[in-house]
N, C-alpha and C positions, 0 to 999 in steps of 0.2 A: 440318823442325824447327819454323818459323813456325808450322805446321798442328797441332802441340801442344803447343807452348806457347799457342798462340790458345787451344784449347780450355779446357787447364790456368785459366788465368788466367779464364776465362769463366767453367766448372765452380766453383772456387774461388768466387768472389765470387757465384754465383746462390748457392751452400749459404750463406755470410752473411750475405746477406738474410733469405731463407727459415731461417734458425737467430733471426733476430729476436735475436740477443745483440749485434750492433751496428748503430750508424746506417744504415741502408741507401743516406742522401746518399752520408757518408763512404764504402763500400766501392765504390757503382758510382765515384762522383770518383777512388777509386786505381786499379779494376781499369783503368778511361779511361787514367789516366796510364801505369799499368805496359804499359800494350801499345803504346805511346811510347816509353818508355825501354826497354824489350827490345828495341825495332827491328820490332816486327810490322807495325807502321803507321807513318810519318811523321809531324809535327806537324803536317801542310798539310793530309794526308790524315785525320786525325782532325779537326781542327776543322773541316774540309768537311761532314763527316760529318752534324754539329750541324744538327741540322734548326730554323733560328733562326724560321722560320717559325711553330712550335708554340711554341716559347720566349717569342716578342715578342705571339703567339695571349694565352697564359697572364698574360702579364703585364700587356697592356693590359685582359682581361678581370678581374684580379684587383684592378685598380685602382677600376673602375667596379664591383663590388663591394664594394668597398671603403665607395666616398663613398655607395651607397645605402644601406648597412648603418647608416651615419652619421647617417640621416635615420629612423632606426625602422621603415625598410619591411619589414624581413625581419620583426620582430616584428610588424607592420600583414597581413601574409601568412601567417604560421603563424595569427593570430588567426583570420581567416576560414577556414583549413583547418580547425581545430579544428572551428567552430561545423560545418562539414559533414561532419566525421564521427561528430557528435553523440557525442562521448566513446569512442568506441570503435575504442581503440589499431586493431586490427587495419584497418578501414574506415580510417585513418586513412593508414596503410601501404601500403593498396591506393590513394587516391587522390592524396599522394605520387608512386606507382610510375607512376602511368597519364600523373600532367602531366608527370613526369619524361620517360617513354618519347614523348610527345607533342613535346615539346620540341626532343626530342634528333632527332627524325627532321626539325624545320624547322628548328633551325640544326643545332646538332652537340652532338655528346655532352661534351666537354669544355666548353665554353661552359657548358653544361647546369649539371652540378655544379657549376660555381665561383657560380654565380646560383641554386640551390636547397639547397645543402650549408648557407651560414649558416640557413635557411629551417629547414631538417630539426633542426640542431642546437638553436635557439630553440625549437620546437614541443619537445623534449624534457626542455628547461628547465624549459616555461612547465607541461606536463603531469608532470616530474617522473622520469619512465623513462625506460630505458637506449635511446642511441638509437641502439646496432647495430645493432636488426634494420632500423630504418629507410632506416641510411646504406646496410646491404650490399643491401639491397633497390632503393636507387636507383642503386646501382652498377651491378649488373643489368639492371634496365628501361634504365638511358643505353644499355648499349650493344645492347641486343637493339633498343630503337628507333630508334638509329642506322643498325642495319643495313636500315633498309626504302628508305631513301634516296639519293643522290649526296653531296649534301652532310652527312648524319648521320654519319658517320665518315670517319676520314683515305684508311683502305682502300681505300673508295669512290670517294671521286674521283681517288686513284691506276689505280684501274680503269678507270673511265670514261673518264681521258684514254688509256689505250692498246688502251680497246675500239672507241672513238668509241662510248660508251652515254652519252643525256643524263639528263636527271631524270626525263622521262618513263617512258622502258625504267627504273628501275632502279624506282619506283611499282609499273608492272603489274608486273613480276617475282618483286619483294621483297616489297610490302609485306603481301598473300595470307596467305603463309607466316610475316612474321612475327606478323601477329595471332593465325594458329593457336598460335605461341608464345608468347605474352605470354598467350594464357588459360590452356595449361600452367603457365607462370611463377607466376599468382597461385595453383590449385592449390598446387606445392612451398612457395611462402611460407606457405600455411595452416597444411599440413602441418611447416614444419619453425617457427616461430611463431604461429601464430593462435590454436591450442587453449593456448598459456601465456599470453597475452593476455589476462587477465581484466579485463571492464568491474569497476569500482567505485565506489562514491559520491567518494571523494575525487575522481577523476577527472571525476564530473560536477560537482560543485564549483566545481573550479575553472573547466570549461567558463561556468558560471553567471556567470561574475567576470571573466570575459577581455571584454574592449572592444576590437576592433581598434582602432578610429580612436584613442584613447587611448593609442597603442602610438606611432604618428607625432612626432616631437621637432623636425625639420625641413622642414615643407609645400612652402617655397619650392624648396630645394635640392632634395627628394625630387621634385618637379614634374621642374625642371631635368634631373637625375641621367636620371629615367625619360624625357626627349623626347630625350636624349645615345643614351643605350641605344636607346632605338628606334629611330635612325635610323643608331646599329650596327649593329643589326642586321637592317635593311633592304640595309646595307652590304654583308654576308654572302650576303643573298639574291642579288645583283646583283653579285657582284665581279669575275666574270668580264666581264661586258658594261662595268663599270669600267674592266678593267684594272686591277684590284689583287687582292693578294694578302690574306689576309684576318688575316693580322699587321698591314699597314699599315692597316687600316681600326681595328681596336682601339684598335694604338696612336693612331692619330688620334681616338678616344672619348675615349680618357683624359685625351689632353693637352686636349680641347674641354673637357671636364668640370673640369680645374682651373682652366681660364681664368675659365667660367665660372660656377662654384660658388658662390662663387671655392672650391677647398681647396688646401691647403698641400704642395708638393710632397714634404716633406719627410716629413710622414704620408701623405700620400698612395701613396708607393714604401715607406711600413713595412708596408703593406698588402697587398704582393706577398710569396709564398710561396716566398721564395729558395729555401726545403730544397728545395720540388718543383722551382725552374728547375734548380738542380744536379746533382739527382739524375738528371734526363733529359740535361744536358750529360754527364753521365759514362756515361748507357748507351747514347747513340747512338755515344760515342768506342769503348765496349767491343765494341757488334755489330755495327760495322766490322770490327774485326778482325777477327773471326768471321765474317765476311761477305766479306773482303778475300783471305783464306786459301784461301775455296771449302767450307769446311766448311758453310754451309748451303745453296750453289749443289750440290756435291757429293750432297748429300740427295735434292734435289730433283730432279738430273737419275737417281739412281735410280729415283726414282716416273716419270719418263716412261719410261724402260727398261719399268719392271716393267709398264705399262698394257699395251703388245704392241699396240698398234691397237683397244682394247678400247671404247669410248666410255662405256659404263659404270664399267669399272676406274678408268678415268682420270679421271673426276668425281668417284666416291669415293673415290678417292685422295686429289684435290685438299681435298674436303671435310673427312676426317678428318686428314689429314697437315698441314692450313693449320688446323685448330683446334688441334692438339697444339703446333708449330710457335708458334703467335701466344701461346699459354700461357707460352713458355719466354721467347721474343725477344720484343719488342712488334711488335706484329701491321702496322705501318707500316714498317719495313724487311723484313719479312719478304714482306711485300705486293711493294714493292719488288722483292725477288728472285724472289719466284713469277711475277711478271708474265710472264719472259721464257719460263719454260718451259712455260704456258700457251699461249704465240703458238707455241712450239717444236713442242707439240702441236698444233696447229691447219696448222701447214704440212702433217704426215703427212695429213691429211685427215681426221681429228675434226672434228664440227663443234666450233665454239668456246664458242656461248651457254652450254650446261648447266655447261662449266669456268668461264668468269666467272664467273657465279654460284655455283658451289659454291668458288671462290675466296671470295670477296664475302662468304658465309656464314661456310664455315669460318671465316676472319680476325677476322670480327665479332666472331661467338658464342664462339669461343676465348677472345677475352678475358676471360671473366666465368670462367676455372677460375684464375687464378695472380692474386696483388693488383701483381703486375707486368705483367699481360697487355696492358695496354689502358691509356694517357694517362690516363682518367678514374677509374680504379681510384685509380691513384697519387695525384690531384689530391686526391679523397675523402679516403683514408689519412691523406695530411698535415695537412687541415683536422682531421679527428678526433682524430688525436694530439695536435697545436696546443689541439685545446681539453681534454683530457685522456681521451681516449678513445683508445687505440689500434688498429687493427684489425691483428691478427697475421696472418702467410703462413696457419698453419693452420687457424684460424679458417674466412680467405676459402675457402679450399680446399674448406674441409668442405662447406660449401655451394654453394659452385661448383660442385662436382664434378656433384652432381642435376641442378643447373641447367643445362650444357652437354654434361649426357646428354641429356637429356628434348629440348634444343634442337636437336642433330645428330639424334636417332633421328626426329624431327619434318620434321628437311631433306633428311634420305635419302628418308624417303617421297616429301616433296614434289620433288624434284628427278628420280625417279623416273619417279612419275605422270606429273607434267608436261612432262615432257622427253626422259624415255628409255625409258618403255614403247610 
């Protein structure tokens, strides 16, 4: 009975998001609770669930967004993007997408957008056009350049702690394949914005008239702000060899940075993106359930059934079943649950390396088909809406959909050649 009501309740509240007729906080925050009060899950067991790690990640980075945002920098940033893309939206989109994906493969992709999303939004300000194609575009490059690394996505290091794979193996392995994608990548972007992207005079105009440095309001604190953060996120690089968790190093940014800024604690937490911390406390309480039930362990122990000792089968299984999979659930519980039947598979005597990694793939790249798929998806969306721009399920979809065709028919080859021919 759990097993469908779980689903019931899951089914239910993913169609109201994806219908875009209500808050998407509000439904994940009930489906959370209603799988509580039906008895599917306990209340110990669901707020276990809350991965606060991502949560306090989000929050201390949203912060130190915040107080730089403060200081003109993001307007001191779009400025010199502009000047190099010499006015033309498209060039502009592609270099955007490249620091994005660059970014996101040396810390991580969510980090990424909460420090480039004000950036993108300002450049569309200051130049005037719509800045979807830019945001859905950096939504994409975070997470396809995430996946080249350990630390670029949550996935990743969920893998690597139960492959014993370090930063190195995930370098050679990943990063190869995803360059071959990220040149696909900017291809589909042409193709589905570049030829409507017309240069025009107003456009270099205003190029003509942009001053970064005239953008800057506060030197001192922007100084300040930027040696907090760098040493953030020096933090992130080394937090293992720390011993810390890379929630506690955030948060430890944020609070250095108000001491001292000084900023005012009081704007400074108005500056966090509750809707998104909520919205994520109510989907990890919902794909628990869904998780707790066996309805996605259930799935997945089908696909090792159905591989039969195949080692081919069973990559591409993993492959396409962990991208469809990380579309629907976010790709970090899901991760989670695959792990074990990866190792499941590897006792029968598969080797293991080609399933990591077509784990590691799929999970990634799946993110970028559902505006649910992936942390950084969701992070984007709220910023956008916040500033009135909303990006709809359908929307992201439409374009997703190319994108993590092109991405997977790209990983099959590669995983292939490399691994199992």
């Amino acid at each position: 009975m759990d097993v469908f009501a779980a689903g019931a309740v899951f089914l239910v509240a993913y169609a109201l998001i994806a219908s875009e007729r209500f808050d998407r906080t509000l439904i994940a925050l009930l489906g959370g609770l209603l799988v509580v009060v039906f008895g599917i899950v306990d209340q110990e067991e669901a707020f276990t669930a809350i991965d606060f790690n991502v949560i306090f990640l989000l929050a201390g980075m949203m912060v130190l967004a915040g107080g730089l945002s403060k200081t003109g920098f993001f307007e001191f940033v779009a400025g010199i993007a502009i000047h190099f893309s010499r006015g033309k939206p498209f060039r502009l989109l592609i270099i955007l997408s490249l620091l994005t994906a660059l970014l996101a493969a040396v810390l991580d992709n969510v980090t990424t957008v909460v420090l480039l999303t004000p950036v993108t939004l300002s450049i569309a300000r200051t130049l005037k056009v719509n800045p979807f194609p830019y945001l859905i575009s950096q939504i994409f490059a975070s997470n396809i350049g995430g996946t080249a690394t350990l630390i670029g996505d949550p996935p990743n290091i969920l893998i690597g702690s139960a492959a014993g794979l370090d930063f190195g193996d995930f370098l050679v392995n990943l990063t190869p394949v995803v360059i071959l994608i990220m040149v696909a990548f900017v291809g589909i972007m042409w193709l589905a914005f570049g030829r409507n992207m017309e240069d025009d005079a107003d456009r270099l105009d205003i190029l003509a008239t942009v001053d970064p440095a005239a953008a800057i309001k506060d030197r001192p604190l922007m100084i300040r702000a930027l040696i907090v953060l760098g040493l953030t996120l020096v933090g992130f690089l080394f937090h293992s060899t720390l011993g810390l968790e890379a929630a506690t190093i955030a948060l430890l940014g944020a609070t250095i940075l108000m001491f001292v800024g000084p900023l005012d604690p009081h704007e400074a937490l108005r500056d966090i993106e509750w809707n998104t911390l909520f919205f994520f406390i109510g989907l990890f309480m919902l794909i628990e359930a869904v998780i707790h039930v066996g309805i996605v362990g259930g799935i997945a122990d089908s696909l090792a059934e159905a591989a039969g000792g195949n080692l081919t089968v069973a990559t591409m299984g993993i492959l396409w079943f962990s991208a469809l999979a990380s579309a629907i659930v976010d790709n970090i519980p899901y991760t989670a649950t695959a792990i074990p039947i990866v190792q499941q598979l590897a006792d029968t005597g598969l080797r293991a390396e080609p399933m990591w990694w077509a784990l590691a793939l799929g999970a990634c790249l799946g993110g970028n088909l559902t505006v649910v798929g992936a942390s950084a998806n969701i992070v984007v969306a709220n910023l956008a809406t916040r500033d009135g721009h909303p990006i709809t399920f359908m929307q992201f979809f439409r374009y997703g959909l190319g994108v993590v065709a092109a991405s997977l028919a790209i990983s099959t080859v590669y995983l292939y050649v490399r691994y199992l021919s």
